[in-house]
VEXTIMI-142344 format. One record per residue (C-alpha): residue number from 1; residue in one letter; z, x, y. Coordinates in steps of 0.5 Angstrom, whole numbers, padded with zeros to 4 digits. Layout:
{NUM 'A' {Z X Y}},
...
//
This chain:
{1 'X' {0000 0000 0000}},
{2 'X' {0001 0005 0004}},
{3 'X' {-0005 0009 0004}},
{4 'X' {-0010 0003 0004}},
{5 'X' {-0005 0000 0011}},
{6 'X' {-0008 0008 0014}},
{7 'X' {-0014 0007 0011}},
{8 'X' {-0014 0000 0016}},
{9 'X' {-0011 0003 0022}},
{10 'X' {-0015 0010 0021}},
{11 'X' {-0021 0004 0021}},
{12 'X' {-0019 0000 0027}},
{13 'X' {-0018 0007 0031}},
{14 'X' {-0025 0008 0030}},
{15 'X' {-0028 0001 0031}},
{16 'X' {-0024 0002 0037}},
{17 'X' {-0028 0007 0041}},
{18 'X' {-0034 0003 0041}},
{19 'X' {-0031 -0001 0047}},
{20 'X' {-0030 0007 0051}},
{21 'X' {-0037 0009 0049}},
{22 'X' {-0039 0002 0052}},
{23 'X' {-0035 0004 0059}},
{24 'X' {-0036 0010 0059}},
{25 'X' {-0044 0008 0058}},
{26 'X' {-0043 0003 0064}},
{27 'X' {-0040 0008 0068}},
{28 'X' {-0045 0013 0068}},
{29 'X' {-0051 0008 0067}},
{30 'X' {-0055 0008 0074}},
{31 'X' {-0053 0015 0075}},
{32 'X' {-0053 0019 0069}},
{33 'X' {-0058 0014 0064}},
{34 'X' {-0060 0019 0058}},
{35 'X' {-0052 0020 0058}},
{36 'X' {-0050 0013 0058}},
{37 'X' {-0056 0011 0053}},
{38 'X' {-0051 0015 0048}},
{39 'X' {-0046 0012 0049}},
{40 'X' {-0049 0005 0050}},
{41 'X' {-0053 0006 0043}},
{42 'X' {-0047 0009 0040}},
{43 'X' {-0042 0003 0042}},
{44 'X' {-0048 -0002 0039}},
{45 'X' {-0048 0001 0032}},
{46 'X' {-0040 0001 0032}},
{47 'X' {-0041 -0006 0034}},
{48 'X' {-0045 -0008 0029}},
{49 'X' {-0041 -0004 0024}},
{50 'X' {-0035 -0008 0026}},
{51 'X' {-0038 -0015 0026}},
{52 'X' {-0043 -0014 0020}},
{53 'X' {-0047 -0020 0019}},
{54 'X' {-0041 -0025 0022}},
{55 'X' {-0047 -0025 0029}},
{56 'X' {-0051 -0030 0023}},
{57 'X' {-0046 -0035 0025}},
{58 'X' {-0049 -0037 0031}},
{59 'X' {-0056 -0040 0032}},
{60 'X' {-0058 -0037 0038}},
{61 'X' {-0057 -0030 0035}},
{62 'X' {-0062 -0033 0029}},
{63 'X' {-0067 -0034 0033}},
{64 'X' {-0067 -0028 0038}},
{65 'X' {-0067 -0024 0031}},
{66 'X' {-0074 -0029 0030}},
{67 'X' {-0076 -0028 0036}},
{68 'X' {-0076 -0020 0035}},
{69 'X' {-0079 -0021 0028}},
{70 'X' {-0084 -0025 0032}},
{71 'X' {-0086 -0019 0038}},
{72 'X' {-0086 -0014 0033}},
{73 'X' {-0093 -0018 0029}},
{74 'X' {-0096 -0019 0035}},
{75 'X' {-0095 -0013 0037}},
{76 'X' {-0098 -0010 0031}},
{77 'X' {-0104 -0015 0031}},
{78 'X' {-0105 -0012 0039}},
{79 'X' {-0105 -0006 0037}},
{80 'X' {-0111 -0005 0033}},
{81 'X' {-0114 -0011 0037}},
{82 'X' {-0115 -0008 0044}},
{83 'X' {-0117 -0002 0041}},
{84 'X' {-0122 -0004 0037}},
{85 'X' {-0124 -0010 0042}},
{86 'X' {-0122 -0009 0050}},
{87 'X' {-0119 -0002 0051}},
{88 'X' {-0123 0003 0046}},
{89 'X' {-0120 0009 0048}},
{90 'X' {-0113 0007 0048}},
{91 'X' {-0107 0010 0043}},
{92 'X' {-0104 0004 0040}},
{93 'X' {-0098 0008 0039}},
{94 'X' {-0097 0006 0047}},
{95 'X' {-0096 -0002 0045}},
{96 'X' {-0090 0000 0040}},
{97 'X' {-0087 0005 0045}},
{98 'X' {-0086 -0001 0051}},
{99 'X' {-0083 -0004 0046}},
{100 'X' {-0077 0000 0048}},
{101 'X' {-0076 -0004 0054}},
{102 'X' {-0075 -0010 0050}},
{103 'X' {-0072 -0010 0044}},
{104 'X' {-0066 -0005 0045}},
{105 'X' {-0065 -0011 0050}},
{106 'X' {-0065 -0016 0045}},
{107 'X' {-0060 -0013 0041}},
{108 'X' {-0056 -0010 0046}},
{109 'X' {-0055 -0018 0048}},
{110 'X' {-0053 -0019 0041}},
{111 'X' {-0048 -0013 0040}},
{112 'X' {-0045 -0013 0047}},
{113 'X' {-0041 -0019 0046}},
{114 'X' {-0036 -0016 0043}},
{115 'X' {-0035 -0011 0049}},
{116 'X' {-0035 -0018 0053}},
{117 'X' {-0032 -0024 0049}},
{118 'X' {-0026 -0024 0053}},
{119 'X' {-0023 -0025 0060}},
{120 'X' {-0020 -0019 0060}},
{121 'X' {-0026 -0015 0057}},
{122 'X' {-0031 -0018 0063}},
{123 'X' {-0026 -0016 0067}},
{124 'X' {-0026 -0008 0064}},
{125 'X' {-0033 -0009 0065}},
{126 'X' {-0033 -0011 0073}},
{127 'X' {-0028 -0005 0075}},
{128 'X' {-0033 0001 0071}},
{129 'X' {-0040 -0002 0074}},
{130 'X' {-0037 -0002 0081}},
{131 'X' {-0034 0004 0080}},
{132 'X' {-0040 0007 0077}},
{133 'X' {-0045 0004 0083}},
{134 'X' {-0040 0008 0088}},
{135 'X' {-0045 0013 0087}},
{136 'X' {-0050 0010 0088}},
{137 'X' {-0048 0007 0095}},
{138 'X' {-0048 0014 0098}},
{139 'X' {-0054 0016 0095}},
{140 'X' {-0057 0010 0098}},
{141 'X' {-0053 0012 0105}},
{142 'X' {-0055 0019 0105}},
{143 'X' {-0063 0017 0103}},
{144 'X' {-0063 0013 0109}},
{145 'X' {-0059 0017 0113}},
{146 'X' {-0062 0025 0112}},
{147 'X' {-0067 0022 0107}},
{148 'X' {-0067 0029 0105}},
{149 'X' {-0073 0029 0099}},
{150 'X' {-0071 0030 0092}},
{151 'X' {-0071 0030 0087}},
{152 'X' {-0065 0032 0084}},
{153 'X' {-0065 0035 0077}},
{154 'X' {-0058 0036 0072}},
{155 'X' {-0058 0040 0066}},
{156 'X' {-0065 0043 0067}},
{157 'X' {-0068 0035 0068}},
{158 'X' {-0064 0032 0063}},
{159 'X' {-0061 0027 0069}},
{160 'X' {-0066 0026 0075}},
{161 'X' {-0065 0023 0081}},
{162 'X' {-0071 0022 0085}},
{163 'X' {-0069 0021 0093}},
{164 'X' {-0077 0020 0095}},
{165 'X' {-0078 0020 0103}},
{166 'X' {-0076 0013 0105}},
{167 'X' {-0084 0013 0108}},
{168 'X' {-0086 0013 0100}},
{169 'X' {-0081 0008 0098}},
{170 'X' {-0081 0004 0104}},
{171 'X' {-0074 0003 0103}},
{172 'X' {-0068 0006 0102}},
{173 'X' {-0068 0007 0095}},
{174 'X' {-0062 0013 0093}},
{175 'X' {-0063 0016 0086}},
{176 'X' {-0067 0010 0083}},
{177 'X' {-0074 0012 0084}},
{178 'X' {-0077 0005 0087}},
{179 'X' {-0072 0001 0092}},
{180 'X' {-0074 -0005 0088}},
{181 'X' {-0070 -0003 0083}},
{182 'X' {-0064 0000 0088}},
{183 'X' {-0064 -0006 0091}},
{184 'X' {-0063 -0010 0084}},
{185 'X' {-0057 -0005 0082}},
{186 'X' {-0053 -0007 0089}},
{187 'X' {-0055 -0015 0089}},
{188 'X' {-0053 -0016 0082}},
{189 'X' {-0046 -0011 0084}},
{190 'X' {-0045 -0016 0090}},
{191 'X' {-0042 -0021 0086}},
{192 'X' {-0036 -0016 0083}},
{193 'X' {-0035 -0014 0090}},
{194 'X' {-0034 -0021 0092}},
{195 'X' {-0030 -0023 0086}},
{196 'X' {-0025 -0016 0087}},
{197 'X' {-0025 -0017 0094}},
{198 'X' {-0022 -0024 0093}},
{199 'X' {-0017 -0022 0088}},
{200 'X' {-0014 -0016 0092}},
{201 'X' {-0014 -0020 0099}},
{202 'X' {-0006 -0020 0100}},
{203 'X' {-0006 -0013 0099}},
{204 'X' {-0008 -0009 0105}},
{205 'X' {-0007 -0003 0103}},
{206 'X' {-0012 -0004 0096}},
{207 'X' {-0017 -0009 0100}},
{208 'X' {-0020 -0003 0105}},
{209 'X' {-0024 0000 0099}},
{210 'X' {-0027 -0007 0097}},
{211 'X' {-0028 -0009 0104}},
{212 'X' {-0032 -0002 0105}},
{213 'X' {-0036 -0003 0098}},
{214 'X' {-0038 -0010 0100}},
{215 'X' {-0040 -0008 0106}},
{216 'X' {-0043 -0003 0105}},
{217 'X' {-0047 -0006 0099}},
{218 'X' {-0049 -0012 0104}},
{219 'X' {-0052 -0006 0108}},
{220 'X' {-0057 -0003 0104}},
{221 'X' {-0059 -0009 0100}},
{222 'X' {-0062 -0011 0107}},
{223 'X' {-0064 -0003 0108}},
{224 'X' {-0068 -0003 0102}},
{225 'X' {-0073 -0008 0105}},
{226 'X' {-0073 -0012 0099}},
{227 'X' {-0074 -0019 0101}},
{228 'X' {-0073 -0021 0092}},
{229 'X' {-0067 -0018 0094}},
{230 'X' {-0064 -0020 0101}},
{231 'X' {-0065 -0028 0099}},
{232 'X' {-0060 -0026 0092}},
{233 'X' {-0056 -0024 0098}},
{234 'X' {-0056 -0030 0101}},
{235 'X' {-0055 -0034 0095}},
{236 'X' {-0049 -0030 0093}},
{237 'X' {-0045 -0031 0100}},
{238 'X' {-0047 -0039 0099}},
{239 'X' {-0043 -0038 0092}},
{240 'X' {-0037 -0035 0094}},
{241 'X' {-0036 -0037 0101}},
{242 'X' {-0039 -0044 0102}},
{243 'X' {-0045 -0048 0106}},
{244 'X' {-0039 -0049 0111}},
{245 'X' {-0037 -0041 0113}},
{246 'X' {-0046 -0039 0112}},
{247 'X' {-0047 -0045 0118}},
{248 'X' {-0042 -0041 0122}},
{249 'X' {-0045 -0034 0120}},
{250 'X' {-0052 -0037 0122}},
{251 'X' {-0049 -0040 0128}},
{252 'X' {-0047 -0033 0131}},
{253 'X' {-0053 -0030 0129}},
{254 'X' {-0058 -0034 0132}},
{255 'X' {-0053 -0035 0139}},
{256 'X' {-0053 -0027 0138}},
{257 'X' {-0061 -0027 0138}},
{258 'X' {-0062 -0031 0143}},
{259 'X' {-0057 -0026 0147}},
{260 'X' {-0062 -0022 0147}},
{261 'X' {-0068 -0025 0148}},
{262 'X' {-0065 -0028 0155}},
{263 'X' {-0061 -0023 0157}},
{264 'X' {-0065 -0018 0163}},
{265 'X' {-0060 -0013 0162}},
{266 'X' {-0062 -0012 0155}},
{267 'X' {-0068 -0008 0156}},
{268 'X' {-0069 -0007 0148}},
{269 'X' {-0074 -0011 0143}},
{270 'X' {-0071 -0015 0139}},
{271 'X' {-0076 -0013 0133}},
{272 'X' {-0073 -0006 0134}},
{273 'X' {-0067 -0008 0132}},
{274 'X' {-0068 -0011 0126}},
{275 'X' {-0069 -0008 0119}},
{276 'X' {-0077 -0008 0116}},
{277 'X' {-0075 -0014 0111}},
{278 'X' {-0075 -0019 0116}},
{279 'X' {-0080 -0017 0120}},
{280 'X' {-0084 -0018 0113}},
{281 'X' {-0083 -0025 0113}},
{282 'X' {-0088 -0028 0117}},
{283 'X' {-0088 -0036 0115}},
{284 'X' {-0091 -0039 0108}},
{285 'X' {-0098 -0037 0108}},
{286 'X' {-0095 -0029 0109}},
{287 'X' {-0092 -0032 0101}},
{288 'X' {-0099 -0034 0099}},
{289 'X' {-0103 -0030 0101}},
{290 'X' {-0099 -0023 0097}},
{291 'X' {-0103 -0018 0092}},
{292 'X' {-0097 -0021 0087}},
{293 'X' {-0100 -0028 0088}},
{294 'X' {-0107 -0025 0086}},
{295 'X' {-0104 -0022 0081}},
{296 'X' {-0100 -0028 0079}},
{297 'X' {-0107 -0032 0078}},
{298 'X' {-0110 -0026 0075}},
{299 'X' {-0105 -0026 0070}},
{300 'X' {-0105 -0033 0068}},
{301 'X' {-0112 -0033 0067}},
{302 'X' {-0111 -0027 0062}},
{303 'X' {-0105 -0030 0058}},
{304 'X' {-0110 -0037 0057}},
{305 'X' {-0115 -0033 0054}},
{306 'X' {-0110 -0030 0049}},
{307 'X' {-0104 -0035 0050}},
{308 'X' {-0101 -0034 0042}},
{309 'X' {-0102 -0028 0041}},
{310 'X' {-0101 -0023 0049}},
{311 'X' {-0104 -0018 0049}},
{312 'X' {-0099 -0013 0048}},
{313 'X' {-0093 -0010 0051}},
{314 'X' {-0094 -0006 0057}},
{315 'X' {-0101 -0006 0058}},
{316 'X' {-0102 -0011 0064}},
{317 'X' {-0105 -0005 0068}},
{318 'X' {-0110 -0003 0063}},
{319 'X' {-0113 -0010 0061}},
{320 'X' {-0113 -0011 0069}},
{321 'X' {-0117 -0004 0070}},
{322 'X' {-0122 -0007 0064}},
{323 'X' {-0124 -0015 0066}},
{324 'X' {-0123 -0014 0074}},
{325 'X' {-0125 -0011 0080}},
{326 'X' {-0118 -0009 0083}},
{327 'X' {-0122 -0006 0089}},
{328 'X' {-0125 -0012 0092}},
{329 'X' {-0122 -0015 0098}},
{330 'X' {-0117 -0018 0100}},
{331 'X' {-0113 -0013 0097}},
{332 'X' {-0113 -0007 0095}},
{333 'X' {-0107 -0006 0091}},
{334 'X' {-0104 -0001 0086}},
{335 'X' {-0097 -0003 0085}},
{336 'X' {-0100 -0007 0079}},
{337 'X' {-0096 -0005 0073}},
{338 'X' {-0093 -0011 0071}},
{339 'X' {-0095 -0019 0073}},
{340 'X' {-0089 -0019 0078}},
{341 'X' {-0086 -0025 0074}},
{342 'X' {-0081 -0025 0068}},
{343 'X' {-0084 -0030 0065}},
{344 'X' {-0092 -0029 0066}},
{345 'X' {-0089 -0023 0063}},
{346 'X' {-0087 -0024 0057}},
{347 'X' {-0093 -0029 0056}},
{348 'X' {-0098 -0024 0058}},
{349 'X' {-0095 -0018 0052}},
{350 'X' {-0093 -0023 0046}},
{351 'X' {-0096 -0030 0049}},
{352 'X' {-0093 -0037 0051}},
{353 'X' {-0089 -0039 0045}},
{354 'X' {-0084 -0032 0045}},
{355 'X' {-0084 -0032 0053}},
{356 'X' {-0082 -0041 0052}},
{357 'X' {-0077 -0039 0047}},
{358 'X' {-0074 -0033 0051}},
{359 'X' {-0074 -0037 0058}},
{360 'X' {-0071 -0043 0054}},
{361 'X' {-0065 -0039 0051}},
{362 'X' {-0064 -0035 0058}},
{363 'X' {-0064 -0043 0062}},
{364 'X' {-0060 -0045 0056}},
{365 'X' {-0053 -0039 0057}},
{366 'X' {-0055 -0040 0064}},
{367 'X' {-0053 -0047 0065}},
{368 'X' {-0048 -0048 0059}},
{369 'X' {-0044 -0042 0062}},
{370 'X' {-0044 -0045 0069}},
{371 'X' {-0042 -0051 0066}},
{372 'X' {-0036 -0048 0062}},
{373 'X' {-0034 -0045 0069}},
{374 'X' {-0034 -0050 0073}},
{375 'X' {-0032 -0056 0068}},
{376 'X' {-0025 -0052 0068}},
{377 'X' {-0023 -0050 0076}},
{378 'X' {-0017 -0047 0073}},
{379 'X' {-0017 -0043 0081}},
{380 'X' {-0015 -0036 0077}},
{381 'X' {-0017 -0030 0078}},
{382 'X' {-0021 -0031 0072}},
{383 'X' {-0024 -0036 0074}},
{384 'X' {-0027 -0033 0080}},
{385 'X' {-0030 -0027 0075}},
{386 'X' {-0032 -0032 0071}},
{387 'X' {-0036 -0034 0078}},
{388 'X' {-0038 -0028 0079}},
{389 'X' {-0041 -0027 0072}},
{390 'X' {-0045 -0034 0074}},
{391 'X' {-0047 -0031 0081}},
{392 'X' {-0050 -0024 0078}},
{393 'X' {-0054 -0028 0073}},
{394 'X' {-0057 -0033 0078}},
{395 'X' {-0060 -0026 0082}},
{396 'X' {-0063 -0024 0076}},
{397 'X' {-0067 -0030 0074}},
{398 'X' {-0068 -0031 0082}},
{399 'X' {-0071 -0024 0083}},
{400 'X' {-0075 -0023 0076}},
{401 'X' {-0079 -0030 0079}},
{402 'X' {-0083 -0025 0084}},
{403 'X' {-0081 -0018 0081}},
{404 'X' {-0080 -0014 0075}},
{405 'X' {-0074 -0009 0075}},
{406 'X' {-0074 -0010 0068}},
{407 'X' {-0077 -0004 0066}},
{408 'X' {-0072 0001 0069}},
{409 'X' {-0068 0002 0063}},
{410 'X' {-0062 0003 0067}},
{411 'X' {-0063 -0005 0070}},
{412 'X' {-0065 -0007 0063}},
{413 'X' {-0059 -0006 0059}},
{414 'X' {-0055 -0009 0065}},
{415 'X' {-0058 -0015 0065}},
{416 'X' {-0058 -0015 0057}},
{417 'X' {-0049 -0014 0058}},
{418 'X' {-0049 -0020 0064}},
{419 'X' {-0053 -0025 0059}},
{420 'X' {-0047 -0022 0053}},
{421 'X' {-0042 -0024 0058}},
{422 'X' {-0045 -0031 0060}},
{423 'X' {-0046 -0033 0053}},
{424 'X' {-0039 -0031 0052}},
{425 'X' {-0036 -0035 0058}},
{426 'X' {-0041 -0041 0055}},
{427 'X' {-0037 -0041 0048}},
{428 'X' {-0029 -0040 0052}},
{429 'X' {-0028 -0048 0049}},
{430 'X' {-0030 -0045 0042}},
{431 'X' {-0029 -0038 0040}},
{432 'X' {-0028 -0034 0046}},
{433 'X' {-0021 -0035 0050}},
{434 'X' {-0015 -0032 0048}},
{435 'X' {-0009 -0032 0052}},
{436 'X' {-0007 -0027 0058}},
//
């Protein structure tokens, strides 16, 4: 008995490590990624060791490993198809190779809950993923103030960030090498921020840190020029401070404006004042008129000429370069690598019935978790986490309707823990709750 009672102690110990490579793994996830993809990868493994095949219980799980199965056929199928069919000169080694923007997310969404089933595990989280975007803060700040040109290598290239001049991003942009993909990170953290900023309210002392973050990350959002994530920032202000406070808020803005329109003594622009984002905002026919709506049709016409089967991970850009002409007018557009939009995306790679399903099952952990969160109001701490986690997940789905930052593994595997913990924060009544 005594030895069989080490053996289960010496087993749970090791179990155990898992939930520290998952934080450690969090932590270091925007600023040192290959680092943290060990430590997420080894935290997976443990996970699924220690679960088995328990995760066959839940239907949803099921079906994403369906969905997985499905994506590898017709990945094989597209693989051979192009070549001989559409791109000739195309390695079929590329189309599997994409694939490793999407299933270590799938299966990252399955073995994660376990890091995040609780109250307290979601809230573990939330302390290492703000911790681990300070450094992604003063980067961004240094990028914007000095925008000293990278990049910057660690352990002769292992880690790279890429600080690009600001007139080659267009926008602060930090140690990611696109300011889509920065401006994604900080959106996606503010709710956490507003969530920490809430708790530590009636400690002075303890609030200035967050005050500062939160600040801060409001700042550059707007300094990355990014429009996708300017209006995540608006919709997390509506979820935590209310319509009441942002018609305030708007009334001193719009009063501060027409300050400086009216006031002589003001000899400065107006225009000069205001970050890029706002200046590109030029009315509805600015959001028609986009390169991403001509590749939206064009993506749609691709994926109605092959609507079962895609045609295979990542190669939006070579089908593109193959059918169209991407040098005529109106736009002359190279930023074309991806359709823009989560859905067309999915779509276009492996065809309507994974990208329907996948979409559902996003829709469905969404709205059952806001469900959940907002059926119970316990007005806790918790509750506000809880809060946040719902908050950070509508800006995932509000930003990929117009952009794909997906693609950056950094993003990818954050937005598979996020959906972990929503699916977890969805079956609190059942299975997830245990008590403080």
């Amino acid at each position: 008995m005594f030895n069989k009672n080490i053996l289960k102690k010496a087993i749970r110990n090791y179990l155990d490590i898992g939930r520290y490579f998952f934080l450690f793994g969090v932590f270091l996830l925007p600023t040192a990624f290959p680092l943290a993809g060990l430590f997420l990868l080894f935290s997976l493994l443990i996970s699924f060791l220690k679960i088995k095949f328990s995760f066959l219980k839940e239907k949803l799980n099921i079906v994403i490993l369906i969905v997985l199965g499905l994506i590898i056929f017709t990945s094989f199928i597209n693989s051979f198809n192009l070549i001989n069919g559409v791109i000739p000169d195309l390695d079929n080694s590329y189309i599997w190779l994409n694939l490793f923007n999407w299933i270590p997310a799938l299966l990252g969404f399955i073995g994660f809950q376990s890091y995040v089933k609780t109250k307290e595990d979601r809230l573990l989280f939330s302390k290492y993923l703000i911790s681990g975007t300070v450094p992604v803060i003063a980067s961004c700040l240094f990028h914007l103030f000095f925008d000293y040109p990278g990049p910057f290598t660690v352990f002769h290239g292992l880690i790279v960030w890429f600080h690009k001049p600001m007139e080659v991003t267009g926008g602060v942009a930090g140690l990611f090498n696109n300011r889509n993909y920065a401006a994604f990170w900080l959106s996606a953290n503010l709710p956490f921020a507003f969530y920490f900023l809430n708790k530590n309210f009636n400690c002075k002392v303890r609030n200035l840190p967050t005050i500062l973050i939160t600040f801060l990350i409001m700042y550059l959002i707007i300094y990355t020029n990014s429009k996708n994530a300017l209006l995540g920032m608006i919709s997390t202000l509506f979820f935590f401070v209310g319509i009441k406070s942002i018609l305030i808020i708007s009334s001193i803005l719009i009063l501060l404006i027409i300050i400086f329109i009216f006031l002589p003594t003001i000899n400065i622009s107006l225009l000069e004042l205001l970050p890029d984002v706002f200046l590109r905002i030029r009315g509805l026919n600015f959001f028609i008129n986009t390169p991403r709506f001509v590749i939206f049709r064009s993506a749609t016409n691709f994926i109605l000429q092959r609507p079962f089967l895609g045609w295979g991970s990542g190669t939006f850009s070579l089908i593109y370069l193959a059918k169209e002409n991407m040098w005529n007018p109106p736009f002359i557009f190279y930023n074309f690598q991806h359709t823009h939009n989560i859905f067309l995306e999915m779509a276009f790679n492996f065809g309507l019935p994974i990208s329907i399903t996948l979409t559902s099952i996003a829709l469905f952990i969404f709205f059952k978790a806001l469900k959940v969160c907002f059926s119970t109001r316990s007005k806790d701490y918790f509750y506000i986490l809880d809060k946040a986690w719902i908050c950070s997940g509508l800006v995932v789905l509000l930003i990929h309707l117009s952009d794909m930052p997906f693609y950056d593994g950094r993003v990818s595997l954050l937005i598979c823990i996020l959906f972990s913990g929503l699916r977890c924060i969805s079956l609190t009544k059942k299975n997830c709750e245990i008590p403080a």
